[in-house]
MIVOLO-217233 format. One record per residue: residue number from 1; y, z, x of N, C-alpha, C in turn. Coordinates in steps of 0.1 Angstrom, whole numbers. Layout:
% MIVOLO-217233
SITE  tido  nnorth    nup  neast  canorth   caup  caeast  cnorth    cup  ceast
SITE   NUM       Y      Z      X        Y      Z       X       Y      Z      X
...
This chain:
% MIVOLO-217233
SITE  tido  nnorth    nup  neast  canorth   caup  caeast  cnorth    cup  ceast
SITE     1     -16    149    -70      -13    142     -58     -24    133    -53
SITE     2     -22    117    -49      -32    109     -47     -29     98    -38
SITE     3     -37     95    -36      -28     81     -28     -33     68    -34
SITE     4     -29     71    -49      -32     55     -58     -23     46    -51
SITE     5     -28     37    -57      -21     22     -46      -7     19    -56
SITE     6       2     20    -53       16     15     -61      18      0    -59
SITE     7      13     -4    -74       18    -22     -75      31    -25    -80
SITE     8      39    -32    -74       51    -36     -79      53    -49    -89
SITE     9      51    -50   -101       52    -58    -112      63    -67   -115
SITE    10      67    -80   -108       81    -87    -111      78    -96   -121
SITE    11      81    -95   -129       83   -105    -143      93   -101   -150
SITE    12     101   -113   -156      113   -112    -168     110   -116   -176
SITE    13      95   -117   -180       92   -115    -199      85   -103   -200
SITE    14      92    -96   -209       90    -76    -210      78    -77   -210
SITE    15      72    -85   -227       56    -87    -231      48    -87   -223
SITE    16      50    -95   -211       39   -100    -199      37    -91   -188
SITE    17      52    -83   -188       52    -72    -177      45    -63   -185
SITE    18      48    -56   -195       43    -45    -205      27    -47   -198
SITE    19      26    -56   -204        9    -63    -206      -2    -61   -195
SITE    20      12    -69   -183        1    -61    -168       5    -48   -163
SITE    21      12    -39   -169       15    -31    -165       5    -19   -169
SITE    22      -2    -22   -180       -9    -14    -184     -22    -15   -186
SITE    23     -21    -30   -182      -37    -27    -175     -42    -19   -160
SITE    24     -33    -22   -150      -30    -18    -140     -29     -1   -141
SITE    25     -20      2   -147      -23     14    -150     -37     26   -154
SITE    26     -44     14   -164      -56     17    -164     -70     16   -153
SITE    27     -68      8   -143      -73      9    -136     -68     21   -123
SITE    28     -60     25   -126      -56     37    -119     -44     33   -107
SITE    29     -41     22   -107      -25     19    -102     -12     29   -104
SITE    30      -7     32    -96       11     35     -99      15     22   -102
SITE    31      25     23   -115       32     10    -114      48      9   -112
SITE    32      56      3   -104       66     -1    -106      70    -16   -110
SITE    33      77    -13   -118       80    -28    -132     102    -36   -129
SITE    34     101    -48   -122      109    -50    -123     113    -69   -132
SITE    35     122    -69   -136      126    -77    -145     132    -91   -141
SITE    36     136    -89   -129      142   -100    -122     146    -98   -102
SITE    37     147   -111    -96      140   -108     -82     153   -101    -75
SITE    38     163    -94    -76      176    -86     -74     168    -74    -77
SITE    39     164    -69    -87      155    -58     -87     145    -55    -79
SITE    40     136    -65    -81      124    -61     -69     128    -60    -53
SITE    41     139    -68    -48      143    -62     -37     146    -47    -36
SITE    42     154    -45    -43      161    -31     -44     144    -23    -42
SITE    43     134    -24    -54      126    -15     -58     117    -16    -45
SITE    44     111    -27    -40      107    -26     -29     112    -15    -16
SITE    45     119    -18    -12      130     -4      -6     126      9    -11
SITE    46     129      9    -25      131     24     -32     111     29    -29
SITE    47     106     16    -33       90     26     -39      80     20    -27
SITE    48      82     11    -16       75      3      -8      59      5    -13
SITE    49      60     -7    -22       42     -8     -27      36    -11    -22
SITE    50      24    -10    -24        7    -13     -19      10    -30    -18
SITE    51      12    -32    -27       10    -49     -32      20    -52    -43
SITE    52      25    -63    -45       35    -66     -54      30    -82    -62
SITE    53      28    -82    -79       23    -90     -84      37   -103    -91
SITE    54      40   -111    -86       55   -118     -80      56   -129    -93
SITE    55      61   -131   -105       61   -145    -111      74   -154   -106
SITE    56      69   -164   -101       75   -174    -100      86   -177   -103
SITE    57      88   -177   -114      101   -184    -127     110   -171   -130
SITE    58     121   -166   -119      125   -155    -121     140   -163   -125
SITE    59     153   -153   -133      162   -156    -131     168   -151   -118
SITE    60     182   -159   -118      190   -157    -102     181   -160    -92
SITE    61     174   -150    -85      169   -153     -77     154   -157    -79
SITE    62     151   -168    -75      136   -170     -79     126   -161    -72
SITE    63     112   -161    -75      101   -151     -68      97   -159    -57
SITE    64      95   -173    -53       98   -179     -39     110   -172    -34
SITE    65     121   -170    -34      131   -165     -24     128   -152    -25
SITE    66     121   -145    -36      122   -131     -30     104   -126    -19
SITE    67     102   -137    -25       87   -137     -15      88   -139     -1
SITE    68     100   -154     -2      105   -158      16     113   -143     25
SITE    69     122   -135     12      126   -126      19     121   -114     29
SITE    70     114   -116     17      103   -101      19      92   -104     35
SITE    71      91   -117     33       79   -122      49      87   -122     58
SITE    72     102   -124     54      104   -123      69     113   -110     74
SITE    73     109    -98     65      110    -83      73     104    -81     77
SITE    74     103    -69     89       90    -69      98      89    -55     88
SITE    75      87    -50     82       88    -37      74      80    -38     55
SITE    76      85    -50     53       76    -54      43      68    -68     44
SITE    77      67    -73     54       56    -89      61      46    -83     56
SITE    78      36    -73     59       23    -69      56      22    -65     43
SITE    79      31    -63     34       24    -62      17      19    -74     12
SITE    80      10    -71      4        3    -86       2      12    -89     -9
SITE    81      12   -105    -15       19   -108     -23      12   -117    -34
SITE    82       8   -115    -46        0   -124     -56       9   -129    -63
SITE    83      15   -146    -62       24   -149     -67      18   -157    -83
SITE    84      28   -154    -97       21   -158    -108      29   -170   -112
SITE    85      23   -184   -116       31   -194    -119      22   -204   -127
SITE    86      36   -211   -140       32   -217    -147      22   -232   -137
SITE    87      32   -229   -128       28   -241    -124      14   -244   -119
SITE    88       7   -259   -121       -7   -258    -116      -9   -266   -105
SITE    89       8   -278   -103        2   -286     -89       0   -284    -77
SITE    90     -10   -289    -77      -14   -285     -57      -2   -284    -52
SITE    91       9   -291    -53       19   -288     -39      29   -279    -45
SITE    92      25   -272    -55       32   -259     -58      27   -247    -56
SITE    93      14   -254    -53       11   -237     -52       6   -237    -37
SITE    94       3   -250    -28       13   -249     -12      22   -246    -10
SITE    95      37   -249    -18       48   -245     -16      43   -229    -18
SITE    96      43   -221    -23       39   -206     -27      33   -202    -17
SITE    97      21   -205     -9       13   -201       0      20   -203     13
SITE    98      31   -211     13       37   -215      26      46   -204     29
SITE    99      52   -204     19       68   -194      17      56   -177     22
SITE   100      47   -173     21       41   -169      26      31   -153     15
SITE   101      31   -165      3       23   -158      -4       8   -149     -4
SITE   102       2   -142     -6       -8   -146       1     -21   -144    -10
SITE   103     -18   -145    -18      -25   -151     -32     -14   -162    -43
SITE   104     -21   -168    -53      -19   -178     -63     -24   -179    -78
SITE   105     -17   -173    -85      -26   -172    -100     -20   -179   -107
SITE   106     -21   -190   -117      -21   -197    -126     -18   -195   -135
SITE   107      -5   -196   -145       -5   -189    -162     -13   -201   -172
SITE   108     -16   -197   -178      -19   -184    -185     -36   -179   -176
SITE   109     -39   -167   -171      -49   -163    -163     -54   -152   -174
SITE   110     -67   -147   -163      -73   -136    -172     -70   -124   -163
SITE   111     -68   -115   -171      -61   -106    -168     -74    -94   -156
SITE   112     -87    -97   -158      -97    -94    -155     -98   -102   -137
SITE   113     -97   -115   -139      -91   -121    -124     -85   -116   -118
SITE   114     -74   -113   -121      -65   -111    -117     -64    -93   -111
SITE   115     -66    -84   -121      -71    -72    -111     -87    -75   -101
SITE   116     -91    -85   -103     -102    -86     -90     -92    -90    -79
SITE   117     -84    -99    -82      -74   -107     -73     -69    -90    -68
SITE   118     -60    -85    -72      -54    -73     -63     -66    -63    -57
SITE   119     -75    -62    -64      -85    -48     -54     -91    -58    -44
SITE   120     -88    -75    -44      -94    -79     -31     -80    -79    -20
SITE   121     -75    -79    -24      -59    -78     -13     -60    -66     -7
SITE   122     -61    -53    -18      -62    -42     -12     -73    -34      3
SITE   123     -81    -43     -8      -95    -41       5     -93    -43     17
SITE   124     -85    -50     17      -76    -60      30     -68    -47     39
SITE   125     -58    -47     35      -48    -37      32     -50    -26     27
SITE   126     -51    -16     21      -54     -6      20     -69      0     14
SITE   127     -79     -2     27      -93     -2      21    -100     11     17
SITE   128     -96     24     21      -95     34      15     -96     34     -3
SITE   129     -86     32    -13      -84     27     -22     -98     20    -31
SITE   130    -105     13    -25     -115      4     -30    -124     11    -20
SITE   131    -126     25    -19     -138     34     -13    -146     23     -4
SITE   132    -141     16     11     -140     12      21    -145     24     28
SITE   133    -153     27     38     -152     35      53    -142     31     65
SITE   134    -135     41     68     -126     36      80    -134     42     95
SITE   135    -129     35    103     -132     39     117    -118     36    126
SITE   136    -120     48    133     -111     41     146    -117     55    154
SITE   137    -122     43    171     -127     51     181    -143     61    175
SITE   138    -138     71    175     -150     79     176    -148     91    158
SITE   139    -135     82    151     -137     91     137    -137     80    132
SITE   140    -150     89    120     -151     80     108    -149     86     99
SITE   141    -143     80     85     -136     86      73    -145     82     60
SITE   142    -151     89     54     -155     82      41    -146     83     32
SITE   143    -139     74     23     -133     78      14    -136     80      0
SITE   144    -154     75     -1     -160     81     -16    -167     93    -17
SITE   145    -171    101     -6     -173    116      -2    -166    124      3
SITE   146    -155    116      8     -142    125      11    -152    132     25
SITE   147    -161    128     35     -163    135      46    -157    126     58
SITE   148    -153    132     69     -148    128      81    -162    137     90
SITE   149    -161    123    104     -169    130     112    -162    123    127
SITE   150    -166    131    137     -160    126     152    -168    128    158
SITE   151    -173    116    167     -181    117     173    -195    122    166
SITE   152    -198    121    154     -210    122     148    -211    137    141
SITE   153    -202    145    143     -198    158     141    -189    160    128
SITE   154    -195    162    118     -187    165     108    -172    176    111
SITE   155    -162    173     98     -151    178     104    -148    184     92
SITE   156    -141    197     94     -132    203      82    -120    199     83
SITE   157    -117    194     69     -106    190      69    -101    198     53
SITE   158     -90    203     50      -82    202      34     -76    191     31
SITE   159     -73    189     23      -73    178       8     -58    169     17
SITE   160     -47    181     20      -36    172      29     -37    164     36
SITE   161     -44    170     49      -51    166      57     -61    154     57
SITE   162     -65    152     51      -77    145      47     -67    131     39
SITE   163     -59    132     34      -49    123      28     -41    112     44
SITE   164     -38    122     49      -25    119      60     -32    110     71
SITE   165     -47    117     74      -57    108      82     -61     95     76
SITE   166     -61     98     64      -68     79      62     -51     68     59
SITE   167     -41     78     58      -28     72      57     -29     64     75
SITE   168     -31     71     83      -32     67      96     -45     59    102
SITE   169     -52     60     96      -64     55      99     -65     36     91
SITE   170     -59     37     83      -53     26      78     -48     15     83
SITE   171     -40     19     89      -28     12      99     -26     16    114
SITE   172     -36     21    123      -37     29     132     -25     17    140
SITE   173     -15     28    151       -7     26     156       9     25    150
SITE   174       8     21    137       17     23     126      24     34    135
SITE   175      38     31    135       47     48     134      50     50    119
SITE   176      45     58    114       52     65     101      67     78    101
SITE   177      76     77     92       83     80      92      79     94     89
SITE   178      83    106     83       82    118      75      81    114     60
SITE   179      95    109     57       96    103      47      84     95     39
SITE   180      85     85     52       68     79      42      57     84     41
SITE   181      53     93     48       48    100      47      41    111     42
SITE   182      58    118     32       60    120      24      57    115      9
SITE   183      60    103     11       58     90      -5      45     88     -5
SITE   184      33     82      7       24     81       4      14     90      1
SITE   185      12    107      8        6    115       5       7    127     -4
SITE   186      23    132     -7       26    136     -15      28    130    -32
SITE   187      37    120    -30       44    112     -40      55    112    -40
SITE   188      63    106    -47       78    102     -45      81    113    -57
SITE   189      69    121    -64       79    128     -77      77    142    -72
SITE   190      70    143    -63       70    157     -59      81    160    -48
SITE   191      91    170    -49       97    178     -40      93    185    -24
SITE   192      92    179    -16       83    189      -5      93    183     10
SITE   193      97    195     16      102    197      28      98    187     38
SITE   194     105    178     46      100    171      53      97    176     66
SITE   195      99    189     69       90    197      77      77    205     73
SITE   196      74    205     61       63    207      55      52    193     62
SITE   197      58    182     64       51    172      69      43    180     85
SITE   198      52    183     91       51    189     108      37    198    109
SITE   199      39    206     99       32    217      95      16    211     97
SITE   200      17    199     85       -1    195      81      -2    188     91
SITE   201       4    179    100        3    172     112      -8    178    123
SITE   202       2    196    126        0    205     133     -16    206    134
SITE   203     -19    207    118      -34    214     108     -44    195    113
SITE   204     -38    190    110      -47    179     110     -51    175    127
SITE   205     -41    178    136      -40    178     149     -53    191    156
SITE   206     -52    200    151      -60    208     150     -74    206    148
SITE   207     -79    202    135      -86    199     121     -95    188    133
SITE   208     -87    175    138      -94    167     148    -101    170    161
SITE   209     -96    177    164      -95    186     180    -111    201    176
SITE   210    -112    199    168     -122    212     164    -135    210    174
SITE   211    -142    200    177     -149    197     184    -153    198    201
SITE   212    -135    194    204     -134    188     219    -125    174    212
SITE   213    -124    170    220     -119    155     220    -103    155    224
SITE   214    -101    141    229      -86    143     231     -79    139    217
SITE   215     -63    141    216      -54    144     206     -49    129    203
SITE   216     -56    124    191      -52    107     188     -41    106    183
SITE   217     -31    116    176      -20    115     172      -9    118    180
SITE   218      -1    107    173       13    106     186      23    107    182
SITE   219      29    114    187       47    122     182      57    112    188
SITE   220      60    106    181       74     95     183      85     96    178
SITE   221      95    101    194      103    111     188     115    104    179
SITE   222     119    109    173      131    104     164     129     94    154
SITE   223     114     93    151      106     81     145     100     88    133
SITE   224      86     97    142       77     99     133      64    100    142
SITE   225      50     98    136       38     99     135      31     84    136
SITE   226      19     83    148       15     72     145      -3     78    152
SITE   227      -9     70    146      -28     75     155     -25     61    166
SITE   228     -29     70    175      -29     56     185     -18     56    195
């Protein structure tokens, strides 16, 4: 259980999907791989990734339309988008950045680029992941020693816990579902009660409060969980 970054892979040449699929993998990615831009909607939904690596030249629906679609949910607006295209003219790859891409890679690229290209998106977005320090207010999180401190006061935390806070700490004010909650800290292949979520809330609610301090987490009812 981790909170690897899940990239979502759109391309309809298998070879080129295969290809970044397992580089990505090797750098320690989840990947989800779709074939055409009917799929990646669906899959976005099903797996809501970190980041999604988008080529251009899709059938049916092209990766400009599923890029235009995706910016204008308020639910997937913030995944970043690295759009891949034959194309090299300047006003194509404006067009791409307009529709509201928010990267542009060139084929044929180096595949070495191009994972620089996503761990700099992520940094952005999920900076945990690229062993970033988070702050908000008076907690700080390391994520390459895994220590939290409040107010200068180291904190106990377990491994759950310690997951759920930088999930929040991330996105502070975010309401998170259970469910997502679920997906990002557990995983989507593990089985676990979505009152098992309430439980580590409870512990992490706790876990924060060890010191003194007031309670940063906020119960939004019929929603979910948000810091802030």
């Amino acid at each position: 259980m981790s909170q690897q970054p899940t990239v979502l892979v759109v391309e309809d040449e298998p070879a080129q999907r295969e290809v970044l699929a397992y580089n990505l993998e090797a750098e320690g990615f989840r990947v989800a791989k779709a074939g055409n831009g009917e799929e990646a909607l669906v899959l976005v939904d099903e797996t809501m990734p970190d980041i999604i690596v988008l080529d251009w030249m899709l059938p049916n629906v092209s990766g400009i339309e599923v890029c235009r679609q995706l910016k204008m949910r308020s639910e997937t607006r913030s995944v970043p988008i690295i759009m891949l295209s034959a194309r090299s003219e300047e006003v194509d790859k404006v067009r791409g950045l307009e529709t509201g891409a928010d990267d542009y890679v060139v084929k044929p690229y180096s595949v070495v680029e191009l994972m620089a290209r996503v761990r700099a998106q992520l940094r952005r977005t999920r900076p945990s992941t690229v062993g970033e320090r988070l702050e908000y207010e008076d907690i700080v999180l390391d994520s390459d020693t895994h220590r939290v401190t409040r107010d200068e006061k180291p904190l106990k935390l377990g491994p759950t816990e310690f997951r759920l806070l930088t999930t929040f700490m991330e996105k502070p004010g975010r309401v998170w579902s259970r469910e997502q909650l679920l997906d990002r800290v557990w995983g989507r292949d593990i089985y676990v009660d979505t009152r098992t979520v309430d439980v580590h809330i409870g512990r992490l609610r706790k876990a924060l409060c060890q010191h003194g301090g007031n309670d940063v987490l906020r119960t939004v009812r019929g929603a979910g969980y948000a810091l802030g």
